[in-house]
MARLUM-120826 format. One line per 3 residues: number of its first residue (from 0); their letters; for each residue x, y, z of N, C-alpha, C. Coordinates in nm, 4 decimals, padded with zeros to 6 digits, always signed. Layout:
N
NUM) A) X,Y,Z,X,Y,Z,X,Y,Z | ...;
END
This chain:
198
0) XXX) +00.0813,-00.1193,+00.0000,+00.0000,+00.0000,+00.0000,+00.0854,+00.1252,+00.0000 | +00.2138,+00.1213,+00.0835,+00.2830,+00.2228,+00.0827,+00.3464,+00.2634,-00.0782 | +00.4075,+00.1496,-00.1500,+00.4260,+00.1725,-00.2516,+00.3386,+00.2437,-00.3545;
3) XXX) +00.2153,+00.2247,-00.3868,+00.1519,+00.2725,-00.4875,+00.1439,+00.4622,-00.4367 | +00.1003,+00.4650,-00.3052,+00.1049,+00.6123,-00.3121,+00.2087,+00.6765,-00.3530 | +00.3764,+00.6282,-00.3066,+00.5008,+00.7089,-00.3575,+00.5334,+00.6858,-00.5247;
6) XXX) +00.4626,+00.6115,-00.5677,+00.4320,+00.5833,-00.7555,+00.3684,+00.6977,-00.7894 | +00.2295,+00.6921,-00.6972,+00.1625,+00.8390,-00.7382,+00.2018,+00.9620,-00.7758 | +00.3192,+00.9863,-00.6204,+00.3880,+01.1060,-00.5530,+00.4970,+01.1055,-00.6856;
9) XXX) +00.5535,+01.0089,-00.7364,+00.6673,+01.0184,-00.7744,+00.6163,+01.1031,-00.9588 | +00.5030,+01.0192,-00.9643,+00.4345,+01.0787,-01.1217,+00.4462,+01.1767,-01.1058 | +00.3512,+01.2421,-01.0102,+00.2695,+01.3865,-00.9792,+00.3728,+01.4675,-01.0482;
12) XXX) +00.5075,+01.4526,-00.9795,+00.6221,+01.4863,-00.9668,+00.6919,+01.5490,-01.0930 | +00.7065,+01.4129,-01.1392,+00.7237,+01.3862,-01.2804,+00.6253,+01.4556,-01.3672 | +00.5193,+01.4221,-01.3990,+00.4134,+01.5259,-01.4471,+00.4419,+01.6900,-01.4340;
15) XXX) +00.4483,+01.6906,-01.3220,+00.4190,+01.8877,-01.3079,+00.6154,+01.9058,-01.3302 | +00.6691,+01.8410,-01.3305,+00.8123,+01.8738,-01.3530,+00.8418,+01.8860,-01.5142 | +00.7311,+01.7988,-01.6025,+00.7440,+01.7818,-01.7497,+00.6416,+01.8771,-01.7899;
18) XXX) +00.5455,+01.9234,-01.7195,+00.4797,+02.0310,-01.7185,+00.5645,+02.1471,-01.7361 | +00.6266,+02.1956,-01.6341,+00.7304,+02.3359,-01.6383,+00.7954,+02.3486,-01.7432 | +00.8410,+02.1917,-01.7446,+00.9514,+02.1685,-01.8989,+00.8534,+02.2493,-02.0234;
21) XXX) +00.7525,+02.1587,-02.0148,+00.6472,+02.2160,-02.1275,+00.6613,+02.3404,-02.1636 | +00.5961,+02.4213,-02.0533,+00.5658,+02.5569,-02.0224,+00.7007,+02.6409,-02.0563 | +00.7808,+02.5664,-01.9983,+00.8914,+02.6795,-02.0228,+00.9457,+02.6774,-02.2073;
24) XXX) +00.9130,+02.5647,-02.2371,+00.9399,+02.5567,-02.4227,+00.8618,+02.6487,-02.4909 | +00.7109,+02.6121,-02.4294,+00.5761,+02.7064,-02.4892,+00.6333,+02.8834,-02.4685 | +00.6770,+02.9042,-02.4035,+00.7058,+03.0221,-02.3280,+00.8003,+03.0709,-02.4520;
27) XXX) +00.9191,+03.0065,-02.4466,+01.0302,+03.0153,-02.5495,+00.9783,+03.0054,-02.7266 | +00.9057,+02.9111,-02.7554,+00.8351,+02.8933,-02.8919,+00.7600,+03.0667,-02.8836 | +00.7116,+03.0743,-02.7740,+00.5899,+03.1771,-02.8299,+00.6449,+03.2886,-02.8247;
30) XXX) +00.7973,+03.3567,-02.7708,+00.8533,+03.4454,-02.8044,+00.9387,+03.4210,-02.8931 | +00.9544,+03.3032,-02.9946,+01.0451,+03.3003,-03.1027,+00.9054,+03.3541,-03.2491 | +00.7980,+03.3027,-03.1600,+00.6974,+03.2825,-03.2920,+00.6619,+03.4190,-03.3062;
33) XXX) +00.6604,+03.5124,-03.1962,+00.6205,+03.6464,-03.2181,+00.7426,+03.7285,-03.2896 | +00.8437,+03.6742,-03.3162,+00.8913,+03.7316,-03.4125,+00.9348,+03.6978,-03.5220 | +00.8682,+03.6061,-03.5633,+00.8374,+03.4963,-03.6496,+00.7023,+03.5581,-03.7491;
36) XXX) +00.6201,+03.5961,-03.6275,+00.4560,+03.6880,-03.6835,+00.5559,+03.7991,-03.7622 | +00.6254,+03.8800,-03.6548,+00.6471,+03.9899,-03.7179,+00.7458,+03.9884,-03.8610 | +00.8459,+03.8977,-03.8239,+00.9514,+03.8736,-03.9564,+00.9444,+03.7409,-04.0168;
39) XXX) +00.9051,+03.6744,-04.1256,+00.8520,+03.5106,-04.0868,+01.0424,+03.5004,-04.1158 | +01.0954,+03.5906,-04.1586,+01.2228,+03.5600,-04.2602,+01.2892,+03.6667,-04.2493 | +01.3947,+03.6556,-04.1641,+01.5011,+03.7337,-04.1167,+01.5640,+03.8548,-04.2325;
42) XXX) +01.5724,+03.7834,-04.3496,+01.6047,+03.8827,-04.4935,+01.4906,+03.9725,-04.5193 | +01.3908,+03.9874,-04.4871,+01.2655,+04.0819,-04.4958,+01.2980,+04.1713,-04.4280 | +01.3280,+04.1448,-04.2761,+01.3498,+04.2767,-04.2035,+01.5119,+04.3695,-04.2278;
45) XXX) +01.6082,+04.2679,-04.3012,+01.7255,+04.3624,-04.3551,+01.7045,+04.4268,-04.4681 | +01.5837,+04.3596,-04.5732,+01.5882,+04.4624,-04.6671,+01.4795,+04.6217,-04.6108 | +01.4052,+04.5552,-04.5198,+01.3376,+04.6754,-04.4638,+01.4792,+04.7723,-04.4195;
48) XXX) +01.5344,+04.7409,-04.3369,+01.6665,+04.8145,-04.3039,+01.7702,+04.8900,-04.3750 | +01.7632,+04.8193,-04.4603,+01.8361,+04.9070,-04.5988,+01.7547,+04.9734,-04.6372 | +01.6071,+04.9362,-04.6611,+01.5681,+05.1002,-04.7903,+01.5383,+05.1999,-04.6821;
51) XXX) +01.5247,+05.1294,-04.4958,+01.5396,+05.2503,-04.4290,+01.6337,+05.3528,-04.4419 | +01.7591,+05.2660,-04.4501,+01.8573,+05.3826,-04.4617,+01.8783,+05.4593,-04.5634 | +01.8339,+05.3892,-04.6794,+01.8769,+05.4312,-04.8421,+01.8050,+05.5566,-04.8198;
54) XXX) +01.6465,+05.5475,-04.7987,+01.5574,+05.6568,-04.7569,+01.6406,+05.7793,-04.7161 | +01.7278,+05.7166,-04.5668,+01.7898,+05.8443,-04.4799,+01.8859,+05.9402,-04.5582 | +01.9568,+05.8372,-04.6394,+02.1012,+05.8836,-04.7119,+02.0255,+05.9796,-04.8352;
57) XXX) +01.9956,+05.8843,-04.9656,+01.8950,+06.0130,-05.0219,+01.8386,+06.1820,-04.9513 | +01.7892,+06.1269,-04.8376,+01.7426,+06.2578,-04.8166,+01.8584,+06.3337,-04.7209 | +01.9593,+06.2795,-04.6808,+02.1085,+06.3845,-04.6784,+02.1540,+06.4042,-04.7424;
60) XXX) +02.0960,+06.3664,-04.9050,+02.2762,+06.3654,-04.9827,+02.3029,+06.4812,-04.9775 | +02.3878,+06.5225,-05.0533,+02.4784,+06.6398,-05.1352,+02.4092,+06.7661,-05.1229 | +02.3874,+06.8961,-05.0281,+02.3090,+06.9809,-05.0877,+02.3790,+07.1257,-05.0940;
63) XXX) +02.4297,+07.2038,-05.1803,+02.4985,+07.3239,-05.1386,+02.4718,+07.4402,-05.2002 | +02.4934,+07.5352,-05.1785,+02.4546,+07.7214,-05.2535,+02.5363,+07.7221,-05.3721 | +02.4468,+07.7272,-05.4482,+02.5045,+07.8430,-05.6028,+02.4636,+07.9906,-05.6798;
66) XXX) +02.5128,+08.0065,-05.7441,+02.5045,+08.1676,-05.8078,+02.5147,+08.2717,-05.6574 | +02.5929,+08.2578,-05.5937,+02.6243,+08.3668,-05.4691,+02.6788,+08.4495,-05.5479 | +02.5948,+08.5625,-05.5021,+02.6466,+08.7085,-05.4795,+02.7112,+08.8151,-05.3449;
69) XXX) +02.8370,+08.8449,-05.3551,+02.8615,+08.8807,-05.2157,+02.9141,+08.9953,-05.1874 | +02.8468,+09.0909,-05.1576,+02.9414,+09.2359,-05.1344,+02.9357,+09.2620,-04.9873 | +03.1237,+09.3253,-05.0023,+03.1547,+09.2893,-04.8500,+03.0801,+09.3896,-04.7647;
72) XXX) +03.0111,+09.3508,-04.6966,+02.9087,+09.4289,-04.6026,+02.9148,+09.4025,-04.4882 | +02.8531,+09.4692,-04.3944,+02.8585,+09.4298,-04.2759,+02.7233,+09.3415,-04.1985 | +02.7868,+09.2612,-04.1573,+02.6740,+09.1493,-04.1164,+02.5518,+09.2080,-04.0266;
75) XXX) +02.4115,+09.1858,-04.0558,+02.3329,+09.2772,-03.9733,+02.2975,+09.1355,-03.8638 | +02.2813,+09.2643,-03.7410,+02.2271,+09.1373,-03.6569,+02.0883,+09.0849,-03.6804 | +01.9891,+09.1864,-03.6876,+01.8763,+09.1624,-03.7113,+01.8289,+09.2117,-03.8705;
78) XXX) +01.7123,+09.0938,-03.8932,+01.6667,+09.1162,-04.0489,+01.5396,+09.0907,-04.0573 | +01.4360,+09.1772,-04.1240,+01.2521,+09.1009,-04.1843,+01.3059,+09.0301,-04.2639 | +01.1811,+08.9619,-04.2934,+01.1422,+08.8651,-04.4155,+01.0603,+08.9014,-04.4678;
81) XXX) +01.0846,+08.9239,-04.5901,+00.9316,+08.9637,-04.6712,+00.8916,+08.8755,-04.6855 | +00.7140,+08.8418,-04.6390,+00.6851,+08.6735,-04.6651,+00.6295,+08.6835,-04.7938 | +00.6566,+08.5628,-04.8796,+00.6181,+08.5346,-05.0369,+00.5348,+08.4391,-05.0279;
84) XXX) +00.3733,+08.4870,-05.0477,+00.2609,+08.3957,-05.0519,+00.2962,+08.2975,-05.1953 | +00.3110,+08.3021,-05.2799,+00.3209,+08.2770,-05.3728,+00.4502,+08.0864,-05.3545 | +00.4767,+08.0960,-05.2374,+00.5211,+07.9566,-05.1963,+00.4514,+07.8826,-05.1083;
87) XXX) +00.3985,+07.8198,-05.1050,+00.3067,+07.7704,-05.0746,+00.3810,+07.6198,-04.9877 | +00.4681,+07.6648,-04.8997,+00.5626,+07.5328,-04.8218,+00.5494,+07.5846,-04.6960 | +00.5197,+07.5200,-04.5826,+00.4372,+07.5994,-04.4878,+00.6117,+07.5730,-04.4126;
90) XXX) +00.6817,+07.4858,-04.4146,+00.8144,+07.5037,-04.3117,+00.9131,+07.5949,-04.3874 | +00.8889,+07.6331,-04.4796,+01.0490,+07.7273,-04.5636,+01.0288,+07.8903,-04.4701 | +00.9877,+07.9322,-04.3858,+00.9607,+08.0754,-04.3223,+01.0227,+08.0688,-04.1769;
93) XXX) +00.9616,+07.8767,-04.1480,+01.0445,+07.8364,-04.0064,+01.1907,+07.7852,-04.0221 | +01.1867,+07.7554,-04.1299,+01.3150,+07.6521,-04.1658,+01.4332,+07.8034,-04.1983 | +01.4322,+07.9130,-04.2657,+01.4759,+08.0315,-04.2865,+01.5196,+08.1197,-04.1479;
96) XXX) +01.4044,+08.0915,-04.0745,+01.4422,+08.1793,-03.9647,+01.5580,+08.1197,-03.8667 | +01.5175,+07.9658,-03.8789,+01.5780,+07.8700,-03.7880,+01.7146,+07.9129,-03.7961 | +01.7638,+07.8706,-03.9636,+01.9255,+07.8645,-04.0438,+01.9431,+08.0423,-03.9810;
99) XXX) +01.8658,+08.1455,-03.9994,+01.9347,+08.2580,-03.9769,+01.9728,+08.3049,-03.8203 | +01.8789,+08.2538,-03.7007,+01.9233,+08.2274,-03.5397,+01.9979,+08.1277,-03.5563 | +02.1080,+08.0285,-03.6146,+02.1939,+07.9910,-03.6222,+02.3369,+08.0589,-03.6407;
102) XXX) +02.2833,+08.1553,-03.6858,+02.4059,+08.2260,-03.7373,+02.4172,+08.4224,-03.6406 | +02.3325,+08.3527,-03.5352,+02.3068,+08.4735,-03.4300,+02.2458,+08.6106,-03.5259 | +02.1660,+08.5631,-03.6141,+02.1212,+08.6644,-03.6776,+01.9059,+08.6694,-03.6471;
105) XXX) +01.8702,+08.7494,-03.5944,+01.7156,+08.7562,-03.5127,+01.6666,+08.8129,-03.6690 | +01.5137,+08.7842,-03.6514,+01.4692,+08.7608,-03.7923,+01.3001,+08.7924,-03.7555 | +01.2394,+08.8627,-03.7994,+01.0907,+08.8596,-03.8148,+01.0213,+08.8828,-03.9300;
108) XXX) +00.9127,+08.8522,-03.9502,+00.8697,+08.8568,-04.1099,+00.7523,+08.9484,-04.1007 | +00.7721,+09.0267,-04.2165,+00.6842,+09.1381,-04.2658,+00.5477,+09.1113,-04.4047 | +00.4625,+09.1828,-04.3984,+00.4051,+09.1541,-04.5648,+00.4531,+09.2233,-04.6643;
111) XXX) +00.4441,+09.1784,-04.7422,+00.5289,+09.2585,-04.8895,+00.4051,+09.3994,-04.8797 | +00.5298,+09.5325,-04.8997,+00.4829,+09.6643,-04.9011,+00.4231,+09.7062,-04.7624 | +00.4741,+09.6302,-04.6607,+00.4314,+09.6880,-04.4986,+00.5873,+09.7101,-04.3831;
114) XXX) +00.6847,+09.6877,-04.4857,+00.8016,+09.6949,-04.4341,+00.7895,+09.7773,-04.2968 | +00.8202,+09.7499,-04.2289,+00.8935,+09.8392,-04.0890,+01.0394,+09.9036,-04.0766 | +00.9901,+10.0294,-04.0195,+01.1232,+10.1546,-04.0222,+01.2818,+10.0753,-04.0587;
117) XXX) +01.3296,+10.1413,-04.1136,+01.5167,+10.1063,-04.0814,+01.5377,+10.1378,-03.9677 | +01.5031,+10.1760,-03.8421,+01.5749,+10.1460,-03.7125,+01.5377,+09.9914,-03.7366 | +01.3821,+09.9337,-03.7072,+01.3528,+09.7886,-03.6750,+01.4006,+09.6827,-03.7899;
120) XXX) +01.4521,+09.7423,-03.8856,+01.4685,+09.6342,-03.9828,+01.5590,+09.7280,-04.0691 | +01.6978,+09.7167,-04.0184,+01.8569,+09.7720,-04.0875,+01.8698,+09.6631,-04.1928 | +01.8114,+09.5647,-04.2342,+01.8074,+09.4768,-04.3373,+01.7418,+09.3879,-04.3269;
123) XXX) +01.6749,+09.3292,-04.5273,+01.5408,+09.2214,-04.4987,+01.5987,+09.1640,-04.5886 | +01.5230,+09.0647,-04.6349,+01.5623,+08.9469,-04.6460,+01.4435,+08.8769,-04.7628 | +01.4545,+08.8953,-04.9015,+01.3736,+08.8984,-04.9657,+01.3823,+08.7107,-05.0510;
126) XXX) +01.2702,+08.6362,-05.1163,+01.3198,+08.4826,-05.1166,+01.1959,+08.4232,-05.2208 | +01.2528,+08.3710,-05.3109,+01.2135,+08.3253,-05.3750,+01.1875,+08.1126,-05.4026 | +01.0636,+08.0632,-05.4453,+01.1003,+07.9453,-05.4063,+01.0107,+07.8352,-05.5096;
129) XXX) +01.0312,+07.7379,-05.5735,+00.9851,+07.6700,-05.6333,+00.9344,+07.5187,-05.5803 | +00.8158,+07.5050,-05.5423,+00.7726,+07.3703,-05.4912,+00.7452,+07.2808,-05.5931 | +00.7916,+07.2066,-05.5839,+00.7251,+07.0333,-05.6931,+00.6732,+06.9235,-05.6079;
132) XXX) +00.5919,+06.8668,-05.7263,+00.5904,+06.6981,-05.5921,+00.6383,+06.6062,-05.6592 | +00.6451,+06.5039,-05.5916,+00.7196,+06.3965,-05.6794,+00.6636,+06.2595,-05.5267 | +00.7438,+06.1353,-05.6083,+00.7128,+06.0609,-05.5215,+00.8384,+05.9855,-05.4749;
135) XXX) +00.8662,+06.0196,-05.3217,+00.9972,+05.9749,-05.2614,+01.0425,+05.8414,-05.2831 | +01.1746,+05.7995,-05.2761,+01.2003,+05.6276,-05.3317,+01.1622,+05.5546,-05.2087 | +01.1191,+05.4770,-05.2243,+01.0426,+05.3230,-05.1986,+00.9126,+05.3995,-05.0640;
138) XXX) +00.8252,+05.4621,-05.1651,+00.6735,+05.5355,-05.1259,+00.6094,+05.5215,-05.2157 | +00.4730,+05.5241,-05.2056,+00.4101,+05.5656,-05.3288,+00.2962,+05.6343,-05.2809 | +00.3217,+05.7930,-05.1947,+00.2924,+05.8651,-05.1822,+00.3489,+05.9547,-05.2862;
141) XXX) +00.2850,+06.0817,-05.3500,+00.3774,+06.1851,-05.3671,+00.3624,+06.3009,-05.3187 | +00.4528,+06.3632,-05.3119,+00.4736,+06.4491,-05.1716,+00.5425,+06.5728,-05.1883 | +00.5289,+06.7058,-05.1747,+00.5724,+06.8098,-05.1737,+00.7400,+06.8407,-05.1124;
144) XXX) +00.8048,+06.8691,-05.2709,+00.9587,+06.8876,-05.1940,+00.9883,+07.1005,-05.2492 | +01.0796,+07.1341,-05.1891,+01.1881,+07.2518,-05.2174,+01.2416,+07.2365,-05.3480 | +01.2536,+07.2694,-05.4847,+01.2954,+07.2294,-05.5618,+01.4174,+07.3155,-05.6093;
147) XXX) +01.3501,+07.4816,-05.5761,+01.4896,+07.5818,-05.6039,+01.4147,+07.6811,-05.5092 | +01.5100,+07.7443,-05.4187,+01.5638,+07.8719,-05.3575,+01.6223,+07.9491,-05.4360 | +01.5900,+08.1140,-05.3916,+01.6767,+08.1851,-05.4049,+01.6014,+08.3065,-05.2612;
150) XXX) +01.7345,+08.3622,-05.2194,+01.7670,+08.4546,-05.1329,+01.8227,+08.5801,-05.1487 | +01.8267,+08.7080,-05.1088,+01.9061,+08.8025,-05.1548,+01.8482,+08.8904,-05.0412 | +01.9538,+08.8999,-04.9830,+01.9713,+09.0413,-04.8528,+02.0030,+09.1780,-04.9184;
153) XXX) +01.8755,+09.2551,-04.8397,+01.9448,+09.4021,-04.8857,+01.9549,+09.4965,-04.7580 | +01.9981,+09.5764,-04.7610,+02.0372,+09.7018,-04.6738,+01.8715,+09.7889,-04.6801 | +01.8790,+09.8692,-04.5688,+01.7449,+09.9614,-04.5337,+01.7051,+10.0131,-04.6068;
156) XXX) +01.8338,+10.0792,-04.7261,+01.7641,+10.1480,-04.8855,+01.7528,+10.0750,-04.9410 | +01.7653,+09.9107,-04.9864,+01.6723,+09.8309,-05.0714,+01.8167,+09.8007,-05.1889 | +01.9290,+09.8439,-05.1407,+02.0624,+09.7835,-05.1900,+02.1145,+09.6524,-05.1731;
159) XXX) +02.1273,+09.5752,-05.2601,+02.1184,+09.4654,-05.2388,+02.3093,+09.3975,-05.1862 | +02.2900,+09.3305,-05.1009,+02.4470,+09.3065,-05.0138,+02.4489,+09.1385,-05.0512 | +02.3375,+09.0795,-05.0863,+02.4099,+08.9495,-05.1324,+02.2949,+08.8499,-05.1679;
162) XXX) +02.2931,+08.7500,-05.2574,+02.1980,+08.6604,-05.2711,+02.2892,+08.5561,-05.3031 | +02.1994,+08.4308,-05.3070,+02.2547,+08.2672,-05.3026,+02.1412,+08.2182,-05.3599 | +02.1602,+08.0788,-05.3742,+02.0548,+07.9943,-05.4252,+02.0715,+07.8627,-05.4368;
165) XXX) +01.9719,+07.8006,-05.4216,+01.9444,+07.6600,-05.3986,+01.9181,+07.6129,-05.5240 | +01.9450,+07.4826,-05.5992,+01.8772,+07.4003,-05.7017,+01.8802,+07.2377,-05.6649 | +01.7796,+07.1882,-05.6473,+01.7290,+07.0406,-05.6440,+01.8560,+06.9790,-05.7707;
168) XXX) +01.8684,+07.0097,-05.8656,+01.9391,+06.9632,-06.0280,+02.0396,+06.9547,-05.9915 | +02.1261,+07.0747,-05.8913,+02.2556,+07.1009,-05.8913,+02.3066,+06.9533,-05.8017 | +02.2017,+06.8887,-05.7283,+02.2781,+06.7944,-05.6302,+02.3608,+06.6938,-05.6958;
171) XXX) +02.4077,+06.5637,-05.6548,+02.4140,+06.4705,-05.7321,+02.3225,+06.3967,-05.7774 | +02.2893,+06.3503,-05.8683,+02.1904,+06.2654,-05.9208,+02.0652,+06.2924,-05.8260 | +02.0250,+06.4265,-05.7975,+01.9408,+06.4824,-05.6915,+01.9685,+06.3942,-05.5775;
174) XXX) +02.0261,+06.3640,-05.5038,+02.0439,+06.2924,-05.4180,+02.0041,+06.3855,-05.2523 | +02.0036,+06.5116,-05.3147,+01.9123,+06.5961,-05.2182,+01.8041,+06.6412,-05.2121 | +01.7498,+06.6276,-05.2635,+01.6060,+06.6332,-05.3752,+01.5019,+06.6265,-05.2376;
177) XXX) +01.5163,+06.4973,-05.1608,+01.4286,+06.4821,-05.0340,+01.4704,+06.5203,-04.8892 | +01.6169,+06.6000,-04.8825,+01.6633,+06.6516,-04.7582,+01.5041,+06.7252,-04.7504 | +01.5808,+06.7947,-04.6046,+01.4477,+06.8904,-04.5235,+01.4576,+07.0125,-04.5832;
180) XXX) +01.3551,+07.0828,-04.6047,+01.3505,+07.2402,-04.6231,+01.4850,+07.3047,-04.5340 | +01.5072,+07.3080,-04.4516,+01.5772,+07.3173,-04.3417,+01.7619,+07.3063,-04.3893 | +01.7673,+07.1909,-04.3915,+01.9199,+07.1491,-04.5077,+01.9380,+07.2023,-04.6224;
183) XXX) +01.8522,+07.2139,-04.6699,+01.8565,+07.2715,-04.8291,+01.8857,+07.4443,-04.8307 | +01.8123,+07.5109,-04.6936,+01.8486,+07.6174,-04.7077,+01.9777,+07.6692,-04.6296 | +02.0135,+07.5969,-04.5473,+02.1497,+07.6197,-04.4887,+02.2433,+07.6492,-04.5400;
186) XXX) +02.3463,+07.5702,-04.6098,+02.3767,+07.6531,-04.7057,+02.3656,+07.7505,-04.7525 | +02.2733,+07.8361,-04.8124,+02.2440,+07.9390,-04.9459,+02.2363,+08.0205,-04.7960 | +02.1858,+08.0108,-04.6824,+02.1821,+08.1265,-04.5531,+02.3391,+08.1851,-04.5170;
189) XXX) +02.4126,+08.0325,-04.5182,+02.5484,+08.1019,-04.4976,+02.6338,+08.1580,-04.6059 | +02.5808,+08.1202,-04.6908,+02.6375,+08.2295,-04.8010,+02.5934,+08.3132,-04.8648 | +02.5081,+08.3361,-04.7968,+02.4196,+08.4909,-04.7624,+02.4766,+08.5931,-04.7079;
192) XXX) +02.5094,+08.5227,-04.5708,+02.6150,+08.6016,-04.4621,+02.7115,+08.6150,-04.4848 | +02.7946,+08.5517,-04.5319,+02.9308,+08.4902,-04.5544,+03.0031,+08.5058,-04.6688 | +02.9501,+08.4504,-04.7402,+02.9628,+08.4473,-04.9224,+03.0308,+08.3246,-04.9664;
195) XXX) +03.0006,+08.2214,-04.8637,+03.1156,+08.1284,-04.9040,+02.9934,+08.0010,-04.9456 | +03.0078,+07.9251,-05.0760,+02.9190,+07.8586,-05.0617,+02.9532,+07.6918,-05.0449 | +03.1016,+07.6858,-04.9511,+03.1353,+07.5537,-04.9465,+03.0720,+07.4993,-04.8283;
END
């Protein structure tokens, strides 16, 4: 009689011990399988990874200022913006002001023909801009890019001290084509100020 109960005891044992075993495989399967759901095939999620980056690189490539004009002037601290309805890119006004408080230069924007005095505005900041859409590589959205800038600072009498400019064409194989409003105008800002468009 004693025997059959420690047979019992010894199963039970055995059982809930091949149980855990179980459990702990199930446990392991079901966090291999959830990423199994998500990737069934490990090469899916590297090519996802690459056109992530391809994405990133495209939209850093190559972007820099051409046709600068530069007369040696003196750098103003503060400048308006004449805003140009006629562009229709709602970040190129933030992205402009941004690049020009980069360069410790304070910036507010005016409407065309409401200019404020030459004390408040010793120089503005007049800008021209061409939007296209197109559809970014591996999207098939299409989507509003910067295609060409142009910039040109003048003095309080409306003398012009320097302009720059942006072209989408000029990049490599547009390879800047999808940078940010932001990148694209950096450049053409410092060689605004500067005159240098390297």
């Amino acid at each position: 009689m004693n025997a059959a109960p420690r047979r019992g005891a010894r199963r039970r044992a055995v059982t809930a011990s091949a149980m855990l075993t179980l459990l702990a495989g199930l446990t392991a399967l079901t966090a291999l399988s959830g990423c199994s759901v998500l990737s069934p095939v490990p090469s899916i999620e590297l090519v996802k990874a690459s056109a992530s980056m391809a994405t990133v690189a495209i939209g850093q490539g190559p972007v820099h200022a051409s046709q600068t004009v530069f007369h040696d002037a003196a750098l103003p601290d503060r400048v308006c913006i004449e805003y140009n309805r006629s562009l229709a890119l709602p970040e190129f006004v933030p992205a402009l002001i941004a690049e020009l408080r980069a360069h410790q230069v304070q910036a507010r924007v005016f409407e065309p023909g409401v200019r404020p005095g030459d004390e408040a505005c010793p120089a503005w900041v007049h800008y021209q801009g061409l939007q296209q859409w197109d559809r970014p590589p591996l999207s098939d959205q299409i989507k509003p890019y910067l295609a060409q800038a142009t910039l040109s600072l003048h003095d309080a009498g409306g003398r012009l001290m320097s302009a720059s400019s942006y072209r989408s064409d000029d990049a490599a194989m547009s390879m800047g084509k999808w940078a940010s409003t932001r990148n694209k105008l950096a450049p053409v800002v410092r060689a605004l100020l500067t005159g240098f468009e390297g």
